[in-house]
Every structure is written in C-alpha cells, then in structure tokens.
C-alpha positions in Angstrom: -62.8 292.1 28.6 -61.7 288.5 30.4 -57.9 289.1 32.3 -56.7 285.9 29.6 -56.8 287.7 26.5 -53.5 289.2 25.6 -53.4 293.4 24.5 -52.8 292.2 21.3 -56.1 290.0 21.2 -57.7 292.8 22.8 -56.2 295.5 20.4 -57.8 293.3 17.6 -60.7 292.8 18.8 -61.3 296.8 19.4 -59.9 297.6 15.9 -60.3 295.0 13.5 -63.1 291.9 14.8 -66.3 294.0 16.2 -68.7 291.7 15.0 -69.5 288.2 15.2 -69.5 288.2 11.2 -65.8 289.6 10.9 -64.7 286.7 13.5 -66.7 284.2 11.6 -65.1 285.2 8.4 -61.6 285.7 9.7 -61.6 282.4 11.6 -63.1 281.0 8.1 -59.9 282.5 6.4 -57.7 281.2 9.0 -59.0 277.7 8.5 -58.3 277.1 4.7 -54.7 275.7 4.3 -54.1 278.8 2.0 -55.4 281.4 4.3 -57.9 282.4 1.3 -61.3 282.3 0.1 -64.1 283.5 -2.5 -66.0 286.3 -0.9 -69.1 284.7 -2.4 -69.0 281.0 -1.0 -67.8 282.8 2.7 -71.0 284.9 2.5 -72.8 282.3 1.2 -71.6 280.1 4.5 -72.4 282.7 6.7 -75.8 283.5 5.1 -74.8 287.3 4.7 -76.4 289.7 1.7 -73.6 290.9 -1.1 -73.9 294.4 0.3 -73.4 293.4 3.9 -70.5 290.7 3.4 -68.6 294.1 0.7 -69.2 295.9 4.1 -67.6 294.0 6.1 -64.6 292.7 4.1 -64.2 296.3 3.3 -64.1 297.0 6.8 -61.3 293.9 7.0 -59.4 295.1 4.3 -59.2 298.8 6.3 -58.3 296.9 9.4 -55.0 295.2 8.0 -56.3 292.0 8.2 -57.8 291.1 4.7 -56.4 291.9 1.1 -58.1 291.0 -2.2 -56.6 288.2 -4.6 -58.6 288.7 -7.7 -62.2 290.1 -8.2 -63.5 287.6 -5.4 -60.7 285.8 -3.8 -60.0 287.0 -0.4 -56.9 286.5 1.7 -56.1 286.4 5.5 -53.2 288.8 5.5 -52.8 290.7 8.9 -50.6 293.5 8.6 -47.7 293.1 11.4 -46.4 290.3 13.5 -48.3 291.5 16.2 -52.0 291.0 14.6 -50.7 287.5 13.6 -49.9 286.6 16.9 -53.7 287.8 18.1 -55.3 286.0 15.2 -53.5 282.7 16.3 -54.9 283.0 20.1 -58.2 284.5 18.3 -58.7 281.4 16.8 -57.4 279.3 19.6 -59.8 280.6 21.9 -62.7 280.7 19.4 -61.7 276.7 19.5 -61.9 276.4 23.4 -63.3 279.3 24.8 -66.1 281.0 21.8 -68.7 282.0 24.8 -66.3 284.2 26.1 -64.9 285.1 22.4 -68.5 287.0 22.0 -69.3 288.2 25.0 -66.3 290.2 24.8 -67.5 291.5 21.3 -70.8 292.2 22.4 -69.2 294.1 24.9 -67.3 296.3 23.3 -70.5 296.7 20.8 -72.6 297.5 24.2 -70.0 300.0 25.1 -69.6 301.6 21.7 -73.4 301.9 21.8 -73.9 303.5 25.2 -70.9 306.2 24.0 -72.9 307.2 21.1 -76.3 307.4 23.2 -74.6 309.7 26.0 -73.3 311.8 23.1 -77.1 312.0 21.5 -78.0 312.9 24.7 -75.2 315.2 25.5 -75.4 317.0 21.8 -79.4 317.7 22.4 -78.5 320.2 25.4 -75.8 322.5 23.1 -77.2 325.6 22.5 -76.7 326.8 19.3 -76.3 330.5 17.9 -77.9 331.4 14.9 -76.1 331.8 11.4 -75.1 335.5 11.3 -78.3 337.9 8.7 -80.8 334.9 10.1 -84.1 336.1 10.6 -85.8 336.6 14.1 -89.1 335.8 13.0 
C-alpha cells in the first residue's frame, strides 16, 4: 500500500472499503450535502443488482461506516473520529490520486485471494482420522 496513505486510510481500506463498489458508494455518500442517499438510485448509478448493492451496504453498515434512514435512505455515518478523518483523505485522494486509490484495493483483494489459495492448498495435505465405529470397508 503507497507510503502517503495514513494508518487510518489504510485501516479503512482493510476493514471497511475492499471493493471498488463500496468506494464508489461511500465516495457517492460523501458527496451529497447531507451525507445520504436512496439505496436504489446509488445502485442504480453504479449499475449494481438489488442483491449485490443489500450486500454491500450490509457489508457498510457492519463496517461502521453506513446506517439506514428509512426503508431505503442510506446515510454516511462512520463510527469514530478516526474513520472520518480517513474518509476525508479517502475522498481526497479518490479526487487526485484514484489510480493509486484501486490499485491499493486490488491489492489487498490479490492478497486476500492468494491467503485463501495457500490455505486450499495447505487444508488438502491434513490427514484426517476417521469418525470413531466408521467402517473400514
């Protein structure tokens, strides 16, 4: 992850904003005067399904960084001073800086990735003992 971002932004980033979706929403949130939105029109903006955009605001929501407002009225709402302060740079650099905004997401997604293949790969080699009164045959 680039030497600029601050261990908040990072923090964030490896907690709350590991996808370009959640960053497109969040920044989308941060944008509106009122720090709110309908869950519908932000999916509809970002051309996501109903199941996939409930995913990820779910996924925000378990974060600390969205709460609901109604049935479908979402609101930017970051739980501490600290997760404000990283959604302010978070946006800053998404305005200056967005190349380097992904590629740090994608990285984290590339490492999260390669973790779960070496445990695959790890997990096939465990031998395992068979339930006690199992049959040999």
């Amino acid at each position: 992850m680039p030497e600029q971002f601050s261990p908040a932004l990072r923090d964030l980033l490896d907690t709350g904003i590991d996808s370009f979706e959640k960053l497109e929403v969040v920044v989308g949130l941060y944008r509106d005067a009122a720090r709110r939105g309908s869950q519908q029109e932000l999916a509809t903006v970002l051309a996501l399904g109903r199941d996939e955009m409930r995913n990820l605001v779910g996924e925000l929501e378990h974060a600390g960084l969205l709460a609901r407002d109604g049935a479908d009225t979402l609101v930017l709402a970051p739980q501490s001073a600290e997760a404000s302060t990283a959604l302010v740079e978070l946006v800053r650099l998404y305005d200056v800086d967005k190349i380097s905004l992904v590629e740090a997401i994608l990285d984290r997604a590339m490492a999260r990735l390669r973790n779960l293949a070496g445990r695959a790969f790890s997990d096939a080699f465990v031998i395992r003992t068979k339930p006690e009164g199992g049959d040999d045959a």
